[in-house]
C-alpha positions, 0 to 999 in steps of 0.5 A, a space after each residue: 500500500 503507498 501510505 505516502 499517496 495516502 497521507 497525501 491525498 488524505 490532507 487534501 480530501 481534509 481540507 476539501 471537506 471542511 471547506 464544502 461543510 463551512 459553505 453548507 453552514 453558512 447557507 444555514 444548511 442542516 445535516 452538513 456532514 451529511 451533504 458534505 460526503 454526498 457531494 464530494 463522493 459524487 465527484 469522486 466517483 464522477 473522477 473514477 469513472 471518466 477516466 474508464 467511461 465517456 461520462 458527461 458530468 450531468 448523468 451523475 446526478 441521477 434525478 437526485 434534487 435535493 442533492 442538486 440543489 445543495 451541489 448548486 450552493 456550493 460556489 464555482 471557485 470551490 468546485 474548481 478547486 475540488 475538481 483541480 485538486 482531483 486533477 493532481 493525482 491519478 486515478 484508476 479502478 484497479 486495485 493493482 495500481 499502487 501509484 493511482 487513487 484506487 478504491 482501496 486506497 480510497 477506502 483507507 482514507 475514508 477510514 483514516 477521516 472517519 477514525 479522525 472524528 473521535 466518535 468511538 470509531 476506530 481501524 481495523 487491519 485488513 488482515 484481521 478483517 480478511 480472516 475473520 470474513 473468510 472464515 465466517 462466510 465459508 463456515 456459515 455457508 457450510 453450517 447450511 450443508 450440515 448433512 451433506 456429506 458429500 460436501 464434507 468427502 470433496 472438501 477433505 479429498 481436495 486437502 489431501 490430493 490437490 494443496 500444496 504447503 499445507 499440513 498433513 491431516 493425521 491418519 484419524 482426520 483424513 478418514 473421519 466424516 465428522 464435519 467439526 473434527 475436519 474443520 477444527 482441524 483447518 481452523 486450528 492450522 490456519 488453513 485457507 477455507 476460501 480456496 479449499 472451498 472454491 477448488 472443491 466448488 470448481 470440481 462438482 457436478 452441474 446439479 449440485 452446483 445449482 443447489 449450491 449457488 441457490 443456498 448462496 443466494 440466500 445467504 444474508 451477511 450483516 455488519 451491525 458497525 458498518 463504518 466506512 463498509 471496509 468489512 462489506 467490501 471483503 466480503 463481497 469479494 469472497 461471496 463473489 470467488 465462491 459465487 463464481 467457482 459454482 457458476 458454469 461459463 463465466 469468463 468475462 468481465 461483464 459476468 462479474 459485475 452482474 454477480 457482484 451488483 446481486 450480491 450488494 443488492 441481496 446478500 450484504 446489510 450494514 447500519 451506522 450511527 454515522 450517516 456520513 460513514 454509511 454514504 461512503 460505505 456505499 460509494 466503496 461498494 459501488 466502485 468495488 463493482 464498477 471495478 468489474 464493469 465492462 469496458 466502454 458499457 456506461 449504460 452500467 455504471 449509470 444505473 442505480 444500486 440498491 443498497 441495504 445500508 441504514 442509520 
């Protein structure tokens, strides 16, 4: 991660912030936090996607009046001027470009001026966040095939044949059907679950699949502290690698937007007592699926995401 990049954009975004929020104010405006992260989250996204898309300014936004009418008394020096200091950094939707505003960089600084507040919030590692995601996500999906044993015979032959640099399983584990035994077992040793399940997902029948994927559907993953939505970002990544291990003939970009905009749309819930922190919550989510969007398909990134995020 280019903590530089960070601290540097962090500072500005600072700054932005308080200016914007200052003006709203003195317009006699309520709820200026608020409007503050609505606004300036509207030009961030604006930033990101018309450096991928031909996007004029105007289709951002999206029939909202009352946002356009707070956008409106911001004066054209301070737009200017958010847009000018945009203009100094590079942007990108790959998380691979170190030396660009991404989304995860993005997503740090959120974090970084939320946790400034002193309101109780405060980081969470991405490491920590990562384990805790995938083990909950994969173990509460297979507390749902409880008495597949099917499931529990695949899981345990693609241990033993198929990865490299894991532990042995003892004599009594490699042949023992009970599920805790076998899943104590990888816990206990730190053993990746996400991609034993999604190796073991790539290799079942077209059936069971199906049945799978419908389970998956259902699945429901709420975080009661939603923050700046650093833990449903994640998990959107791991329900869409398990999504896609069980979906046939997926292999285009296109494909994985479509999953990952129902997984927002159907899978992932999160609440906040920080209004400003659930807006950029949703504007993390939806450049995590723009990021997969098709390129030069604008009539994608226009259209609306519902999401289950609540103050």
């Amino acid at each position: 991660m280019n903590y530089k990049l960070i601290n540097a954009f962090y500072k500005d975004y600072k700054k932005l912030r308080e200016e914007v929020k200052r003006t709203l104010e003195e317009e006699n405006q309520t709820n200026s936090d608020y409007y503050t992260s609505r606004i300036l989250d509207r030009l961030i996204i604006l930033k990101f996607i018309s450096n991928r898309f031909d996007i004029e300014s105007i289709e951002l936004r999206r029939n909202d009046t009352e946002l356009d009418e707070k956008q409106d008394l911001i004066p054209n020096h301070l737009l200017s001027k958010i847009i000018d200091t945009f203009a100094k950094y590079s942007w990108s939707l790959s998380t691979n470009s170190i030396d660009a505003i991404n989304p995860d960089v993005l997503g740090y600084v959120f974090e970084k001026y939320i946790n400034q507040k002193e309101n109780g919030a405060y980081y969470t590692s991405r490491d920590t966040i990562l384990y805790i995601i995938k083990n909950s996500i994969c173990l509460a999906f297979y507390n749902k095939l409880s008495n597949d044993d099917e499931l529990l015979k695949s899981l345990m032959m693609v241990y033993n044949s198929s990865l490299k640099n894991m532990p042995i399983v003892n004599d009594n584990l490699k042949f023992n059907k009970d599920k805790k035994g076998f899943i104590k077992f990888l816990l206990e040793n730190n053993i990746d679950i996400l991609n034993l399940m999604v190796i073991t997902f790539k290799t079942l029948d077209r059936d069971t699949k199906k049945k799978y994927l419908n389970l998956l559907s259902n699945l429901k993953i709420l975080d009661p502290t939603a923050g700046t939505g650093a833990f449903l970002v994640d998990a959107s990544e791991v329900l869409l690698k398990l999504n896609l291990a069980l979906t046939d003939n997926i292999d285009k970009i296109h494909g994985k937007y479509t999953i990952l905009r129902e997984i927002i749309e159907n899978n992932l819930y999160g609440v906040d007592i920080m209004e400003d922190a659930v807006e950029i919550a949703k504007v993390r989510l939806y450049l995590k699926a723009t990021e997969y969007s098709m390129d030069q398909d604008k009539s994608e990134v226009t259209q609306k995401i519902d999401f289950n995020l609540k103050v």
